[in-house]
PALO-545396 format. One record per residue (C-alpha): x, y, z; residue in three letters. Coordinates in steps of 0.001 Angstrom, whole numbers, plus 500000, padded with zeros to 6 digits. Example, Ala and Ser with C-alpha at 12.3 -4.5 7.8 and 13.67 -1.06 7.14 Angstrom:
2
512300495500507800ALA
513670498940507140SER
//
This chain:
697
576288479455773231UNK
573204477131772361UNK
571040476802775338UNK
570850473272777049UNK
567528471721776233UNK
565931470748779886UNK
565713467261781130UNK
563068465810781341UNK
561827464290784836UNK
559312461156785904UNK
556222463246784672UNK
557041463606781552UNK
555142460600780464UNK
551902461767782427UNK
548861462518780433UNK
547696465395782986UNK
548336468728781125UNK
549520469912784622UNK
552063467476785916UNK
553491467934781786UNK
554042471638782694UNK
556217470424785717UNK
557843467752783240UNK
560843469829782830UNK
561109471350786236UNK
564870470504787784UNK
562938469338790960UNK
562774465508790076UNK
559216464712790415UNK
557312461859790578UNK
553290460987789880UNK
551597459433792866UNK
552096455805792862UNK
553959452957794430UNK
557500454493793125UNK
557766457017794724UNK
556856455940798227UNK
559038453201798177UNK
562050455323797450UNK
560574457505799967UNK
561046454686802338UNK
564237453013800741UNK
565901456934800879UNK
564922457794804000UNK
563087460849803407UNK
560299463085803786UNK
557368463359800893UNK
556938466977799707UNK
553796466695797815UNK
552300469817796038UNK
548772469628794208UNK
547854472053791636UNK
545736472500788257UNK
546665473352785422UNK
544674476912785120UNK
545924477796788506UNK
547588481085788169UNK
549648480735792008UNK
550585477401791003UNK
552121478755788116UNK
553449481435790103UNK
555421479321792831UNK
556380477385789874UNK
558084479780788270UNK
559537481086791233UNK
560718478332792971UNK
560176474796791072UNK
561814476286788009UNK
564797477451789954UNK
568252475665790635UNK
568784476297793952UNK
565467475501795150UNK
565330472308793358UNK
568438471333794644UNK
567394471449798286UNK
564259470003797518UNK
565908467113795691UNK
568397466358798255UNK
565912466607801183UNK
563125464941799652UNK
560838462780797249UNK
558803465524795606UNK
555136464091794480UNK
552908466046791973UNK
549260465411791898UNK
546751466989789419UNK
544144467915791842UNK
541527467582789031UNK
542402464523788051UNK
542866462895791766UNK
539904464897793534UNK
540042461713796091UNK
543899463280797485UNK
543079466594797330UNK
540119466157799482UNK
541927464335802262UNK
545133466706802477UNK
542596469695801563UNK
541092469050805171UNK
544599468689806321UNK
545500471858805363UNK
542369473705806734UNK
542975471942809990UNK
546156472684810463UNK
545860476303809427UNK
542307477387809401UNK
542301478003805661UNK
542493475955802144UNK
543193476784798049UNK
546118476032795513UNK
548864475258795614UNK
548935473102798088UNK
551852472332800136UNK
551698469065802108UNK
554931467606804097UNK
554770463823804860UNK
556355460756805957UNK
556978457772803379UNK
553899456101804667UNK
551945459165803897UNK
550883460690807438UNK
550948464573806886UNK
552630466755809275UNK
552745470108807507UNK
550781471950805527UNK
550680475130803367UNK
549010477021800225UNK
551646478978798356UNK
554786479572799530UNK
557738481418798090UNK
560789481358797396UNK
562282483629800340UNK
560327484974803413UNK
557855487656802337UNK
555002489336803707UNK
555109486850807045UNK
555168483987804773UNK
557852481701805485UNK
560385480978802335UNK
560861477519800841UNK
564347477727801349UNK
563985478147804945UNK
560641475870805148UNK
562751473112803398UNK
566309473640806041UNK
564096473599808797UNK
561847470111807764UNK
565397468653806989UNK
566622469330810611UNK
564083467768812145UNK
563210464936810666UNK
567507464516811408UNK
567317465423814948UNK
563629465273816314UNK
561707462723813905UNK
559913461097816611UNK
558366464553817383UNK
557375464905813884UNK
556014461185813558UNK
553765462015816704UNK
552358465112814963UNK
551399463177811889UNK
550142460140813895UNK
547921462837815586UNK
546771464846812543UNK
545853461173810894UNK
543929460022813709UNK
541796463249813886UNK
541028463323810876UNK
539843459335810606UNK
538372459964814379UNK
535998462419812984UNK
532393461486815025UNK
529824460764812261UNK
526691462116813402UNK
523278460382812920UNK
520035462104813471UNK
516335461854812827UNK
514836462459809486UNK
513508464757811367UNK
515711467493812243UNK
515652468308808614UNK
511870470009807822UNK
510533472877806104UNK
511892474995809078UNK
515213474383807960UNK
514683475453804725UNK
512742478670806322UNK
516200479159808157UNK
518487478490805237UNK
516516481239803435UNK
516938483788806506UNK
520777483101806070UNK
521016483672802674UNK
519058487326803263UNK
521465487957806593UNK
524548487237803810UNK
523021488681800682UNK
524683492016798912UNK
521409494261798307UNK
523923496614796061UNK
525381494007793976UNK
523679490501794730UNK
526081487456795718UNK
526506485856799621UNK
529937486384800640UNK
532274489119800691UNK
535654489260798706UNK
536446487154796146UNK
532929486593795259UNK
531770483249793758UNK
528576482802792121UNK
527630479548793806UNK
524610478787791466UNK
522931476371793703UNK
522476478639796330UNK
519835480255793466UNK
518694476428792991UNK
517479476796796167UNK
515969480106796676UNK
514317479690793113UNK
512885476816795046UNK
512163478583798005UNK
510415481362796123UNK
507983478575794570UNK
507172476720797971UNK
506678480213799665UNK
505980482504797073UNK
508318485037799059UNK
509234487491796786UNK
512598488610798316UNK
513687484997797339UNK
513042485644793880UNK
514648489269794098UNK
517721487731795451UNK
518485485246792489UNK
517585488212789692UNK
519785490648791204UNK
523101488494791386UNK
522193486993787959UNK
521610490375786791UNK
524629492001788333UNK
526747488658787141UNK
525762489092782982UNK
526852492957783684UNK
529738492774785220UNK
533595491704784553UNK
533038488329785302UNK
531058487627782495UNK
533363487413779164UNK
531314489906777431UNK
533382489750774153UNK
533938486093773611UNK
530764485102776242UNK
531461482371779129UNK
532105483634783030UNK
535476483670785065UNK
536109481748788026UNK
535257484516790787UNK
535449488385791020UNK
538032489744793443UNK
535316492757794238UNK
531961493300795781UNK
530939494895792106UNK
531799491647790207UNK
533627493965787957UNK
537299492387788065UNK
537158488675787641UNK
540183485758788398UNK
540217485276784887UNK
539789481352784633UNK
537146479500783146UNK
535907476183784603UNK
533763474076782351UNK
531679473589785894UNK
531108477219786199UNK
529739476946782954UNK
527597474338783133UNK
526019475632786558UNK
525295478979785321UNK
523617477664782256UNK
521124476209784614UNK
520795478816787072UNK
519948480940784116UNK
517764478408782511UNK
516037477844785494UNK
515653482240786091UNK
514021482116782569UNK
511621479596783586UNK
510716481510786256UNK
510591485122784963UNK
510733484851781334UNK
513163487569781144UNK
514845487476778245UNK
518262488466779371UNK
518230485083780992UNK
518129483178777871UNK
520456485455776032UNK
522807484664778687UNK
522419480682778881UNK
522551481062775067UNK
525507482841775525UNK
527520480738777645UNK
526552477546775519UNK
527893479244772158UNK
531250479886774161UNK
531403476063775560UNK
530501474883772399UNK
532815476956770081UNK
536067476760772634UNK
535605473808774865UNK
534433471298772698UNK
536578468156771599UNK
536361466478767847UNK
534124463421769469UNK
531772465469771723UNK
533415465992774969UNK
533866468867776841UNK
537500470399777950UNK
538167471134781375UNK
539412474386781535UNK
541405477533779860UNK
544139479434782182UNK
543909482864783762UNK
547480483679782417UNK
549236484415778951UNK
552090485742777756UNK
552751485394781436UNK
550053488166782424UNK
547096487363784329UNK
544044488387782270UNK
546098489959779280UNK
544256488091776576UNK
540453489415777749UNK
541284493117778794UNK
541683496626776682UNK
543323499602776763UNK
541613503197776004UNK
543880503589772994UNK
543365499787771464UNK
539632500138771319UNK
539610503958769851UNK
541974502494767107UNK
540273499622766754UNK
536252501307766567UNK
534568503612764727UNK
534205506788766678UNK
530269506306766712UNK
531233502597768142UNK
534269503879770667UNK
531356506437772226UNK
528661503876772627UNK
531908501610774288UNK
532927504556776029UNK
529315505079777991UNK
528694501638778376UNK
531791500397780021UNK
533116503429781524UNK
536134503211779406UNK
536719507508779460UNK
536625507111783344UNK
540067505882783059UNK
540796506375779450UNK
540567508934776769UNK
539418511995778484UNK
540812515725778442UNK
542595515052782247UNK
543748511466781756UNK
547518511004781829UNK
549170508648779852UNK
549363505644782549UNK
545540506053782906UNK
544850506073779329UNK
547123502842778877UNK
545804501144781423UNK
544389497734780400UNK
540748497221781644UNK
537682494467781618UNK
534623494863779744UNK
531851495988782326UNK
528496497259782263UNK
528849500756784052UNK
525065501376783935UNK
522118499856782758UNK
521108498929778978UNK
518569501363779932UNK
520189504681781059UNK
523094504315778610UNK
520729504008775864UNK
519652507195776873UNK
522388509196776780UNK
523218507752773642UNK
520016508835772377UNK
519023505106771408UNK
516585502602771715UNK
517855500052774437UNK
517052497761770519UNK
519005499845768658UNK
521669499523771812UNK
521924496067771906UNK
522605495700768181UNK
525382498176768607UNK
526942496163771396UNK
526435493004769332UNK
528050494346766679UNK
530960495732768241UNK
531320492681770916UNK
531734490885767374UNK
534499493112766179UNK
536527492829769140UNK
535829488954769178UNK
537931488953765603UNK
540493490907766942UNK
541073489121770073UNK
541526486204768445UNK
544490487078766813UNK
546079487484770195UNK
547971484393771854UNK
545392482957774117UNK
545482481368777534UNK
546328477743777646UNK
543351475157777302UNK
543622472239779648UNK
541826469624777281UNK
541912466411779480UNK
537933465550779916UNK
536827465021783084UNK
533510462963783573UNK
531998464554786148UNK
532090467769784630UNK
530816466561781398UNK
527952465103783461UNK
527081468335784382UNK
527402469592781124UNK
525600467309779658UNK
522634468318782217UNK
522879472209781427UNK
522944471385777728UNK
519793469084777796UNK
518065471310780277UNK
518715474412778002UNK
517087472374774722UNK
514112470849776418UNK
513523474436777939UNK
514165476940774910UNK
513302474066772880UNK
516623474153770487UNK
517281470475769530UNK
521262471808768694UNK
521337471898772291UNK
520170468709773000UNK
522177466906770134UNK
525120468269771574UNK
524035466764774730UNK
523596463525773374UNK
526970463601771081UNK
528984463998774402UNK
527010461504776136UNK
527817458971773415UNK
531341459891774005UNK
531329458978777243UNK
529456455900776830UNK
532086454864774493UNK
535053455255775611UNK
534822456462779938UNK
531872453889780724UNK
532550450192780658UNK
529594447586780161UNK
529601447209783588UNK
528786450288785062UNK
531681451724786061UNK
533188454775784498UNK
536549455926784245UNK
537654459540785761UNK
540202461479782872UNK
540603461097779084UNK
543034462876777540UNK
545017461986774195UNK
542967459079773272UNK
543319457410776290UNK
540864457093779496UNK
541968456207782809UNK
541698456574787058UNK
538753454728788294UNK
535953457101789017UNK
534967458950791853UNK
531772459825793798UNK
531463462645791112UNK
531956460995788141UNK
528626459071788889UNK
526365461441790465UNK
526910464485787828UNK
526918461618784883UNK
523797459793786440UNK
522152463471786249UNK
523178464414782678UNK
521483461312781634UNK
518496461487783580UNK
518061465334781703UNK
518659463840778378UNK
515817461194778837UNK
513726464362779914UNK
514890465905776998UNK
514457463229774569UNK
512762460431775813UNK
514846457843774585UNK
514651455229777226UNK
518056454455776166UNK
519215456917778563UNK
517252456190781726UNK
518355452537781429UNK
522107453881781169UNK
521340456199784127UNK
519834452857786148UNK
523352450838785058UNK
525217453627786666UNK
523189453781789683UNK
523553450233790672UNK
527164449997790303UNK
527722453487792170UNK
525282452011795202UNK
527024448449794879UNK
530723450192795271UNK
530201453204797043UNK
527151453112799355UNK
527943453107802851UNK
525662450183804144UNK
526194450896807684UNK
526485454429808025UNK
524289455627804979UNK
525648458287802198UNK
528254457543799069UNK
531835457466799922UNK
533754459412797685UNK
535807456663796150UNK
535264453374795328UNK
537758451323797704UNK
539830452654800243UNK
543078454238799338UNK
545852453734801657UNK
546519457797801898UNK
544979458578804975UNK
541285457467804768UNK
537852456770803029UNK
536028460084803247UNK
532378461239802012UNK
531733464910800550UNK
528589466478802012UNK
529103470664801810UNK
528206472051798514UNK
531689474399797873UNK
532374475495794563UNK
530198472727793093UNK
527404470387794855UNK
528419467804796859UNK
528253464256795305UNK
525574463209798409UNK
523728466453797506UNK
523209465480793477UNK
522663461772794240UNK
520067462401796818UNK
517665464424794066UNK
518674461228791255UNK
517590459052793851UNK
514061460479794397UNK
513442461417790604UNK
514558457731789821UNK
512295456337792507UNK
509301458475791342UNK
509928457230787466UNK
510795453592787767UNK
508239453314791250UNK
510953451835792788UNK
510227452976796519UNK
513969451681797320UNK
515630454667796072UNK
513436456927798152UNK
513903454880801026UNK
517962455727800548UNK
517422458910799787UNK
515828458891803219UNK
518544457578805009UNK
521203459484803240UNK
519383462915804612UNK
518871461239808312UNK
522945460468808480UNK
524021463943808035UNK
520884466068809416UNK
523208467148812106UNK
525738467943810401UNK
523323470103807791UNK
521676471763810683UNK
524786473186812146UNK
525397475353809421UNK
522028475086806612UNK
523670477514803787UNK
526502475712803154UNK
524057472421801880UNK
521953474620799827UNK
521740471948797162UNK
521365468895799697UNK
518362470692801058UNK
516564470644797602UNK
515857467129798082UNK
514277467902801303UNK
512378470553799139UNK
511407467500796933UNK
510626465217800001UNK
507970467788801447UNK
505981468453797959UNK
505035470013795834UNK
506129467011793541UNK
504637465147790217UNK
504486462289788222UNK
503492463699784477UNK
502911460711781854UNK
502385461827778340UNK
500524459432776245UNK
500840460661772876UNK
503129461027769552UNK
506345462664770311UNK
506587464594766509UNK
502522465084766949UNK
501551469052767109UNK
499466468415770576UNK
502072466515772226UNK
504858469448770946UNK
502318471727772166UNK
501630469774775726UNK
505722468671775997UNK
506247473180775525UNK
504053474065778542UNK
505724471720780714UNK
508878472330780063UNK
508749475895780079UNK
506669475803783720UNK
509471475956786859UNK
508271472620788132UNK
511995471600790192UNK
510283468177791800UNK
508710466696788875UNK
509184464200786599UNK
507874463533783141UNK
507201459918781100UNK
506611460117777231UNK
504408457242776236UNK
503995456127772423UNK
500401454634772181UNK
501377452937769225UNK
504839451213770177UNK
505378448225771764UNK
504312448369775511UNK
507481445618776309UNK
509636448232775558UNK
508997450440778266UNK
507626447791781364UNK
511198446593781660UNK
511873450484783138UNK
508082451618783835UNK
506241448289785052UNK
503374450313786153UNK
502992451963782724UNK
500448449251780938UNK
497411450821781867UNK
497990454282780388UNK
496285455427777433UNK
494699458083775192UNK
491086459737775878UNK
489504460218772234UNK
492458459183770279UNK
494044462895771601UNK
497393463480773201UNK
496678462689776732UNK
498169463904780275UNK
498156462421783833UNK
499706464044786602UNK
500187462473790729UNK
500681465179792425UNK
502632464421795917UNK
501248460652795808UNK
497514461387794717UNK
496980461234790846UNK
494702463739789518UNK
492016462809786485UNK
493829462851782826UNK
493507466030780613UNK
493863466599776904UNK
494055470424776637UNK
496877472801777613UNK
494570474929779545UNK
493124471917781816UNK
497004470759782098UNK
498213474585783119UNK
495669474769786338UNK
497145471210786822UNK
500667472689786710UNK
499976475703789013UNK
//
């Protein structure tokens, strides 16, 4: 008997590549929207909204298990209006009924599980929750009978508990403070938090599942430069370190996984977030500048072949995301068993494997039984470079050849193999970052493929996610662009084009960067309370909220606060550091009462305090000397600077529109010339690299 092709419900004409895997579910969903809260209302019923991604392997999970199934869907139907929301592409909900969820529980993640009335006041909330009771997790069989009772018999208690969770969370006291409760002694005790958290075995600041949080090395690489405390320094090289040689890091096809699920980094959540990517391109960028170690590079490099081999669309832009799961296995596509790779490699190649992964601890070895030796496995340093190229009786050269080599070989293989799904929507913010980590990575290892990547994607977005009047548009997927954008959107966007001016001076770019900045402070700047609200106009959901803590990725405020400052110090528009000002007094309470978790707001107190500069080049961009003067800048760790190309033989009306103060710069004895300010106080001009490195240090 043929097998009854599903039908299709409300999402299937959504261009979110999650919501289209729920698009056939028997559970009749709906998008958010008008729609369904009107038949919310016009029904009588309860909302059951659940937000999710598309790479999320528990939302596929509960999917499977209980939004695939009849019976569930059933109850659910009957009982409710069932909302889906993309989390990634509606960042504004998830937010709001993210905070829900941790107040109501204590805890947060996906899926999430929110239980509403039709007006949209929450007054349950939950992560993942199966099918029947397991584990002291209620079922959604009994979770669902339970909601339906009481909204039928005791709805006015169940109205009071939303009206209460809703006014808590818009009662929230906003706390103003002095500029002044934010110095260089909270940076001094940010720093003694981050040693009281850090992992001297393994590197990283948290226990189980481990995240690598690269702004929290932002700031200690920072730290290490205002302070010259070595421990700073040691902190950042050991997680980066520990990160390249462990699980997380892909280290056949190159690009890390979301988190590790051990203190050893050695067995990764198997994910891949384009904003991991782009984060950990500048934390190693940013290491190399600082150490020169070459491992750092090699890993940036790394990372940026991976982006821009899997993640890259047709036009430029960057994809969002590939899944933990496949042939519905949770890291099947990345891991090996004993017996693939000895097949697979030479016996010379399976040995060097062998020591440097640890694959005859649980593999091919004289006691292993056959579960051990079929047991699937990540790729993980076991050792260093260094003492397995000893007991191979190698050069740690010849050694990294060999793993090239092989790494390369399995690469070929593995791609024969059905791989995890790709969510290819594009998200603007994201690109903004990657943008950033792209141009950073030229200017810095000076590879102009870098850059023009940089520049193709920000053309992309120019063209079709920013309109000629500033604003930008959230999602494009399938030719389309859509959802007004968020806080986000801006700040990471406004920062990938500030990097590509530093990366290719084309003032193009800063004036794209200004547009952007005056329509985010026209339609999100809080005038009376200070700080960028996260959306543009208030939603009617539950309330206009502003993202300070720096989670996963840096808070909005956090990013905007440092483009504020390095726009004020290249345009000498003293506005933007005035804002920048205000934007740190509003929350310096709120920072103070826990410093580590604003690791990346406090860098623009870093910047406030100094060391900063001003560097104007005055010479002839394709000129030797300015190459020359352009390399020892960009390769110096200078975090609070920023740096002005000047032609001396262009037109001078090109540039005063941006740079007003710019007329009076020109060359000493027809040479490629340098001035530097230096925390307000501009030093004399110089014309060789030596004179400009004592400058620099």
């Amino acid at each position: 008997m043929a097998k009854t092709k599903p039908t299709k419900n409300k999402l299937a004409s959504e261009p979110s590549p999650y919501l289209q895997q729920h698009a056939t579910n028997p559970v009749q969903w709906y998008a958010w929207g008008d729609e369904a809260f009107i038949q919310a209302t016009q029904q009588d019923k309860p909302i059951f909204l659940s937000i999710g991604y598309a790479t999320c392997h528990w939302c596929h999970v509960m999917a499977k298990e209980s939004f695939e199934d009849e019976e569930v869907a059933r109850i659910l139907n009957d009982s409710f209006i069932c909302v889906k929301v993309d989390r990634e592409e509606r960042p504004d909900l998830d937010n709001i009924y993210m905070k829900v969820c941790q107040l109501l529980t204590g805890s947060g993640g996906w899926p999430l599980t929110i239980i509403m009335t039709p007006d949209k006041k929450p007054f349950f909330a939950a992560t993942y929750i199966p099918k029947t009771p397991r584990f002291g997790l209620i079922g959604i069989l009994q979770l669902t009978e339970q909601i339906n009772r009481l909204w039928r018999t005791q709805r006015d208690r169940l109205i009071t508990s939303a009206e209460e969770i809703t006014k808590t969370l818009t009662s929230t006291p906003f706390l103003k403070n002095s500029l002044q409760q934010l110095d260089s002694h909270s940076l001094e005790q940010t720093y003694e938090q981050l040693v009281a958290a850090f992992d001297e075995q393994y590197g990283g600041f948290s226990s189980t599942p481990k995240f690598p949080t690269p702004h929290t090395f932002f700031f200690l690489l920072r730290y290490w430069k205002r302070t010259k405390n070595t421990y700073a320094l040691t902190m950042v090289e050991r997680t980066l370190e520990h990160l390249r040689f462990g699980g997380i890091f892909d280290q056949v096809g190159y690009g890390f996984h979301r988190y590790a699920t051990d203190r050893e980094w050695n067995k990764p959540h198997f994910e891949k977030m384009l904003y991991d990517q782009a984060l950990l391109i500048l934390a190693y960028v940013e290491g190399f500048q600082v150490t020169r170690n070459p491992l750092y590079r090699q890993t940036a490099e790394e990372i940026i072949t991976y982006v821009l081999r899997e993640m890259t669309s047709a036009e430029g832009g960057f994809f969002t995301a590939q899944d933990a799961d496949s042939e519905g296995e949770e890291g099947k596509f990345y891991t090996w068993t004993a017996e693939e790779l000895q097949s697979l490699l030479s016996s010379d190649d399976f040995r060097i494997c062998s020591t440097l992964f640890g694959i005859a601890e649980k593999g091919i070895n004289r006691d292993a039984t056959p579960s051990q030796a079929s047991h699937r496995r990540i790729l993980s340093y076991r050792q260093s470079l260094e003492q397995s190229a000893h007991l191979l009786g190698l050069t740690q050269e010849q050694l990294t050849i060999k793993i090239r080599q092989i790494t390369k070989t399995l690469y070929e293989i593995r791609k024969k193999r059905i791989p995890p799904l790709k969510d290819d929507k594009i998200l603007s913010d994201w690109n903004g970052l990657m943008i950033a980590a792209l141009a950073k990575a030229g200017m810095v290892f000076d590879e102009k493929s870098f850059l023009k990547a940089a520049e193709k994607a920000a053309g992309f977005l120019k063209k079709t996610m920013i309109h000629s009047t500033g604003q930008i548009l959230h999602r494009f997927r399938q030719g389309s662009a859509g959802i007004a954008g968020f806080a986000d959107d801006y700040a990471f966007t406004i920062w990938g084009f500030l990097e590509l001016y530093q990366g290719t001076f084309d003032i193009e770019y800063l004036q794209t960067a200004l547009a952007l900045h005056r329509y985010y402070i026209d339609h999100f700047w809080d005038r009376k309370d200070k700080g960028f609200f996260f959306s543009e106009s208030p939603d009617s959901a539950v309330l206009r909220t502003k993202e300070w803590y720096d989670g996963a990725i840096p808070s909005a405020n956090s990013i905007s606060a440092i483009n504020l400052l390095r726009l004020s110090r290249l345009t000498a528009e003293t506005k933007y550091e005035a804002m920048a000002a205000e934007l740190l007094c509003s929350v310096s309470a709120q920072v103070a009462s826990a410093l580590s978790g604003y690791t990346c707001l406090l860098n623009s107190m870093d910047f406030t305090l100094g060391l900063s500069q001003e560097i104007i080049v005055v010479g002839v961009q394709d000129d030797a000397d300015t190459q020359k003067i352009l390399r020892e800048i960009r390769q110096t760790f200078l975090p609070n600077s920023v740096v002005i190309l000047l032609s001396p033989y262009e037109d001078r009306l090109k540039y005063l529109t941006v740079f007003p103060f710019l007329s009076s710069f020109g060359q000493m004895d027809k040479k490629t010339t340098v001035y530097i300010c230096t925390n307000h106080q501009c030093q004399k001009p110089v014309t060789e690299v030596q004179d400009l490195k004592e400058l620099l240090s």
